[in-house]
C-alpha positions as CSV (number, residue, x, y, z in Angstrom):
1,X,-20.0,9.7,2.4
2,X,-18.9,6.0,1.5
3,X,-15.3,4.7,1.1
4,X,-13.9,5.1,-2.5
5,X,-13.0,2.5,-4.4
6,X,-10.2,3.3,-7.4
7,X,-8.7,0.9,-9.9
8,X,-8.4,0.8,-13.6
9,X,-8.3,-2.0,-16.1
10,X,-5.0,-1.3,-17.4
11,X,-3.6,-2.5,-14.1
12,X,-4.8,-6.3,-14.6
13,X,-2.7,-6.0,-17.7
14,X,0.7,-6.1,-16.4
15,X,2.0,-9.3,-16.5
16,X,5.3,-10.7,-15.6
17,X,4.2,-14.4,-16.5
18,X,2.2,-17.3,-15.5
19,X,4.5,-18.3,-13.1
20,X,4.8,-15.2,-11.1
21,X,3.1,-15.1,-8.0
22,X,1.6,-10.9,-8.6
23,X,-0.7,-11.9,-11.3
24,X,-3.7,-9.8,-12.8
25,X,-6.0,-12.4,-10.7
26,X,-5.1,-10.6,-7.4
27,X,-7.4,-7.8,-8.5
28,X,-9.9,-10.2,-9.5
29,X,-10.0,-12.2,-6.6
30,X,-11.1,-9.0,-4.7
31,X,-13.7,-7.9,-6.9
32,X,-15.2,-11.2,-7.1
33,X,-14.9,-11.2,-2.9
34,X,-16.7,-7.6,-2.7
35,X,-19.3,-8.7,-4.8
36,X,-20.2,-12.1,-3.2
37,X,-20.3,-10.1,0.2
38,X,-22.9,-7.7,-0.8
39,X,-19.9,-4.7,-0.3
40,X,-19.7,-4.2,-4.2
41,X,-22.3,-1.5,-4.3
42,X,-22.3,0.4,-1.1
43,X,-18.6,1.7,-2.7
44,X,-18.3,4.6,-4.4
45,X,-16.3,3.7,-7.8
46,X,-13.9,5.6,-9.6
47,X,-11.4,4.8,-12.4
48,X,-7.5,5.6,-11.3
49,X,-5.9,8.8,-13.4
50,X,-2.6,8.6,-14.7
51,X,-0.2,10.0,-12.3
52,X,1.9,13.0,-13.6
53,X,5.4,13.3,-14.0
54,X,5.4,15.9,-11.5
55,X,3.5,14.0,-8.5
56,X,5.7,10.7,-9.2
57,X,8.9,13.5,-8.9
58,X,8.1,14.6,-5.7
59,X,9.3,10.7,-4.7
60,X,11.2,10.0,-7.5
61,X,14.5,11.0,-9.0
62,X,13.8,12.4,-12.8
63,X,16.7,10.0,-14.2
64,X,14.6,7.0,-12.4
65,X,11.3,7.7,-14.4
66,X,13.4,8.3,-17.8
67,X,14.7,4.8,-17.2
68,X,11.4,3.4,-16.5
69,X,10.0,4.7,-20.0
70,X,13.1,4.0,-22.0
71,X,12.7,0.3,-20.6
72,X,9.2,0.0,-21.2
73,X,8.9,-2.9,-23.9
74,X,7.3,-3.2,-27.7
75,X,6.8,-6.8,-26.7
76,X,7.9,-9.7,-24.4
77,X,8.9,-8.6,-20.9
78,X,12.1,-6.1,-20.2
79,X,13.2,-6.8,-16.5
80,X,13.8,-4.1,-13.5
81,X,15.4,-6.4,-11.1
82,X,15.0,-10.8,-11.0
83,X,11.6,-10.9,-9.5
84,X,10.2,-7.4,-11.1
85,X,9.7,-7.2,-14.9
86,X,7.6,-4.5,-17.7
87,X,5.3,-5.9,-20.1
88,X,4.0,-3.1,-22.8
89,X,1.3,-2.6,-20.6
90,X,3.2,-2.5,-17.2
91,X,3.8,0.9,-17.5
92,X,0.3,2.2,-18.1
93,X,-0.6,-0.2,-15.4
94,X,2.0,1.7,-13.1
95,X,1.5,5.0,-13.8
96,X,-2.9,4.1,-13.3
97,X,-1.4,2.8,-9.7
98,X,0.3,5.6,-8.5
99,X,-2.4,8.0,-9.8
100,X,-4.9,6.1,-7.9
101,X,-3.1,7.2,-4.7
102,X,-3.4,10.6,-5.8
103,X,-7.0,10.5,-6.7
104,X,-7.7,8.8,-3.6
105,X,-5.7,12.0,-1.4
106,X,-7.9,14.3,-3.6
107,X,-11.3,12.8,-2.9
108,X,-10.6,12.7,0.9
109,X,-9.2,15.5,1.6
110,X,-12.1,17.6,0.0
111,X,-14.4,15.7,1.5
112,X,-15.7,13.7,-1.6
113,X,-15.6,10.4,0.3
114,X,-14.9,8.9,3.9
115,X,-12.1,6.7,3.1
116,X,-10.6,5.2,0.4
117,X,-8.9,2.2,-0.8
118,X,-7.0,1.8,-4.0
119,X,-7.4,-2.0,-5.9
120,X,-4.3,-2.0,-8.2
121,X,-1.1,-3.2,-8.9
122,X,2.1,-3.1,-9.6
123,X,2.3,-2.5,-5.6
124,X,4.4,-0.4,-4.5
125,X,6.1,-0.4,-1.5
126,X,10.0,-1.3,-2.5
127,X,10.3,1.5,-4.5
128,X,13.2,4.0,-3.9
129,X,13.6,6.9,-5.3
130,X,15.9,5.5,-8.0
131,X,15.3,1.4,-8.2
132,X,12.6,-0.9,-8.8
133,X,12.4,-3.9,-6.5
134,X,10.4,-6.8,-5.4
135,X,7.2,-6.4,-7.8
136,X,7.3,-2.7,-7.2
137,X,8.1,0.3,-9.9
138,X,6.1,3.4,-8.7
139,X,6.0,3.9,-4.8
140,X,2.1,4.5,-4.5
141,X,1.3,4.7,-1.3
142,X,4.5,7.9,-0.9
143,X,3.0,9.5,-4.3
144,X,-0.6,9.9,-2.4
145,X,1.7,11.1,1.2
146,X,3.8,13.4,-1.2
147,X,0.7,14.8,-2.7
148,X,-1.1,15.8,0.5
149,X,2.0,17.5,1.8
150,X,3.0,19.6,-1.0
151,X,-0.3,20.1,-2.6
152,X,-2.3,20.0,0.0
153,X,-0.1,21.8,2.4
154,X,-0.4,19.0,5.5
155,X,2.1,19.2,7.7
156,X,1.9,15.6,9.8
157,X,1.0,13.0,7.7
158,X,1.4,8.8,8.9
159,X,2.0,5.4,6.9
160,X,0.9,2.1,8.5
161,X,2.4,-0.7,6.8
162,X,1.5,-4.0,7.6
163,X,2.7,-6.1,4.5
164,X,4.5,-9.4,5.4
165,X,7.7,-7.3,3.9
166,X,9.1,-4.1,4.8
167,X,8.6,-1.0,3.0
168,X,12.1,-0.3,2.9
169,X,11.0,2.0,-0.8
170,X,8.6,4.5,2.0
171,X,11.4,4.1,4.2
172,X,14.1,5.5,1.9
173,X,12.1,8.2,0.5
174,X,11.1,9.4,3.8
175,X,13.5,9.0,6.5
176,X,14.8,12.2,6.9
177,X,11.4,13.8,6.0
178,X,10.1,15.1,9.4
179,X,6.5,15.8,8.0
180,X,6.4,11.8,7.9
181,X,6.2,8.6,10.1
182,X,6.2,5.4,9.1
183,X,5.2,2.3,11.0
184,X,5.6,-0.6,9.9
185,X,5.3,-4.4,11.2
186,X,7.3,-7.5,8.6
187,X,8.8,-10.8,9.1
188,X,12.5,-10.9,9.7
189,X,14.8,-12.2,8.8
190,X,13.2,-12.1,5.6
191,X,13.3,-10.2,2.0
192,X,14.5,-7.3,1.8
193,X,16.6,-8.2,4.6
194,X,16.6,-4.6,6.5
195,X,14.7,-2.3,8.7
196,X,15.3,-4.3,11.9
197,X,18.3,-2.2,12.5
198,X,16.7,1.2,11.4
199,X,14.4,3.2,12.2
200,X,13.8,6.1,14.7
201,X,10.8,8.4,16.7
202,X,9.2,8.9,13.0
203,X,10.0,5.5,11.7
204,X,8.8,2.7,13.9
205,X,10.0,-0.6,12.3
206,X,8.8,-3.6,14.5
207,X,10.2,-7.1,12.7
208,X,8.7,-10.2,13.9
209,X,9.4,-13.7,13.7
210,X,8.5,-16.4,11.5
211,X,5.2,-18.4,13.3
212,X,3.8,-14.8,14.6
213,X,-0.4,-14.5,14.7
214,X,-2.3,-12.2,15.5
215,X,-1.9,-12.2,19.0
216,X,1.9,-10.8,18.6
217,X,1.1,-8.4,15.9
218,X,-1.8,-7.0,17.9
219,X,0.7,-6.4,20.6
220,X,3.3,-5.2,18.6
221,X,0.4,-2.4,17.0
222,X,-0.7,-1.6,20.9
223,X,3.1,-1.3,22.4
224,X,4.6,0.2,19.5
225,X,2.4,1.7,16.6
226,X,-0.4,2.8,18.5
227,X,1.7,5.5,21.3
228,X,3.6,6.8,18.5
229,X,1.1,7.8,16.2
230,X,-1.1,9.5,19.1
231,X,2.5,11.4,19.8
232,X,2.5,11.9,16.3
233,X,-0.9,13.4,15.8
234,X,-1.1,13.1,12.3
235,X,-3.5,15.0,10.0
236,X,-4.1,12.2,7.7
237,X,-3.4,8.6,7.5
238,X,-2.1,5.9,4.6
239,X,-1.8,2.8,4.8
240,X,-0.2,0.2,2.8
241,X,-2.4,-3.0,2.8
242,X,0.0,-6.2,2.3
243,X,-2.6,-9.3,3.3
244,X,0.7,-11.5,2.6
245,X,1.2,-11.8,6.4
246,X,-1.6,-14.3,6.3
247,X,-1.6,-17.9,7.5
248,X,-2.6,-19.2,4.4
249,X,0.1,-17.0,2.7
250,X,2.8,-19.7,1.4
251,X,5.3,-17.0,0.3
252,X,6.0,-16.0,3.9
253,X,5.9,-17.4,7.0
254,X,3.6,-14.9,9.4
255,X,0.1,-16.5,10.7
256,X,-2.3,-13.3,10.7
257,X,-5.9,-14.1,9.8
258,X,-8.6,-11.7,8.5
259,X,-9.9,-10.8,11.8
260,X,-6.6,-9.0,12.3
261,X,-6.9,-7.2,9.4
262,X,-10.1,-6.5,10.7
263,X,-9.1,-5.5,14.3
264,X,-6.0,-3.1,12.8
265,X,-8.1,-1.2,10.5
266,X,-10.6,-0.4,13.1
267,X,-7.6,0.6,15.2
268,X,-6.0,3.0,12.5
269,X,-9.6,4.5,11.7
270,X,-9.6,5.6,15.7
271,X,-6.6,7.5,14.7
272,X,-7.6,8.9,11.8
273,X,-10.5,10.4,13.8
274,X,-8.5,11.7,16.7
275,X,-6.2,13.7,14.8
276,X,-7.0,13.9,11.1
277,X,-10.5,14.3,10.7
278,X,-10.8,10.2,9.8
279,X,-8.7,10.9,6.3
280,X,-7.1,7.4,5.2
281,X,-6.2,6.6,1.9
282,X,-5.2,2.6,2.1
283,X,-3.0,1.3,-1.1
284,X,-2.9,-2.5,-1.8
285,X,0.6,-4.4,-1.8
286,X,1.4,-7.8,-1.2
287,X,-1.4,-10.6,-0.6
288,X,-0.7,-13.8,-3.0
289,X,-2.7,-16.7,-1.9
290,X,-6.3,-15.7,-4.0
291,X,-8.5,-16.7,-1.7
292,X,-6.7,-15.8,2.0
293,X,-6.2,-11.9,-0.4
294,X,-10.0,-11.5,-1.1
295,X,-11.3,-12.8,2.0
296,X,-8.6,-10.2,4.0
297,X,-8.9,-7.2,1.7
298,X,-13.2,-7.2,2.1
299,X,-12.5,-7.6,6.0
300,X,-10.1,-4.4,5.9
301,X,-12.5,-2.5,3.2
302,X,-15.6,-2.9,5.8
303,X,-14.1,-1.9,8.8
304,X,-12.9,1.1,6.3
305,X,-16.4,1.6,6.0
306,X,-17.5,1.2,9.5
307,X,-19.5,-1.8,8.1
């Protein structure tokens, strides 16, 4: 079996401006990365579903996705929240996103593929169950966990989030959910200025300073990520793949390089295969300097693939 690989094209549609640092050309910029390596055609390629109304309800609160289509715009850009705006396409875009977490949980857990990882945007890991926040409309990453608990009937299933910025959106929606644990490294003090003063045995928050490298989120992983999730044992694994944390990375102020993408994939697939039969669905987020995003993203998509 070979790692999937879901997008769509609607998702390099949403656009929130020139300016804005999520752009359509993050997708791109992968692509272009997979193909240059030679990694293009060993994938197994599959265009993302729209996600339903039911799987984005298992995370979501009903009112939230009536306000997200009731906002959606004829034309210019409608905005969530300062940094987060809808374009007419965004919402196509987002519903493509979260449905690519879903067909990813699908294809794995019937064995269909190995792994997968899922190339879209809007990311998705601010999302609560009621706001939009910090690029993000549709939590992906907790549609795919939600979807392999309640209609797959798992009962342990992890998040590994390793995105310059904490997934305080996963956090929300599952902090009193015992069936989940999240871990997640982020720079702090930074945006969205919590989760150094939560978390718990299922939700393992580890903030780091500005100037960390690799060899201080490597630790952090061994010390802190790496005993819990063992204790955990769980069934299947997600991750949500922010390459923002990268030197190169000007809007944050971490100092990770792609060998530590590298070395923490590998890490989470040893996991996978001790206790969920080597299921991981990974869900882009953040990542915003092109080339530093590309070069990362291939590094974690061939360690996904043992490559």
């Amino acid at each position: 079996m070979r790692t999937a690989f879901i997008s769509h094209p609607a998702c390099r549609k949403h656009d929130m401006g020139s300016f804005h640092p999520e752009s359509p050309a993050r997708l791109v910029a992968i692509e272009d990365q997979l193909i240059a390596s030679g990694q293009y055609d060993l994938l197994q390629h599959h265009e993302a579903p729209r996600a339903s109304r039911e799987q984005l309800a298992r995370v979501h609160r009903q009112h939230y996705l009536d306000k997200i289509a009731a906002v959606s715009p004829r034309e210019g850009l409608a905005y969530l929240d300062p940094d987060t705006a809808m374009n007419p396409f965004t919402l196509e875009a987002a519903l493509r996103a979260a449905g690519a977490a879903v067909l990813a949980t699908d294809l794995v857990i019937n064995g269909k593929a190995e792994n997968a990882f899922c190339n879209i945007r809007p990311p998705g890991h601010h999302a609560t169950r009621d706001h939009a926040m910090g690029f993000c409309i549709f939590n992906n990453v907790a549609v795919g966990v939600a979807h392999a608990l309640d209609a797959h009937g798992l009962e342990r299933v992890a998040i590994a989030d390793f995105d310059v910025h904490h997934g305080n959106g996963t956090e929300d929606i599952f902090a009193s959910d015992p069936r989940v644990m999240l871990c997640s490294t982020f720079q702090h003090p930074f945006y969205p200025h919590c989760g150094a003063d939560s978390g718990g045995d299922r939700i393992i928050n580890v903030p780091l300073p500005a100037g960390t490298d690799g060899t201080g989120f490597q630790a952090a992983v061994r010390q802190r990520w790496l005993p819990a999730l063992d204790a955990f044992r769980p069934q299947m694994l997600f991750i949500s793949a922010g390459f923002d944390a990268h030197l190169e990375d000007d809007l944050a102020g971490l100092a990770l390089v792609e060998a530590d993408y590298d070395w923490v994939t590998r890490q989470l697939k040893a996991v996978a295969q001790r206790w969920g039969e080597g299921r991981m669905v990974s869900v882009l987020e953040g990542g915003y300097a092109l080339g530093a995003l590309a070069r990362s993203a291939v590094a974690h998509i061939k360690a996904l693939s043992g490559l």
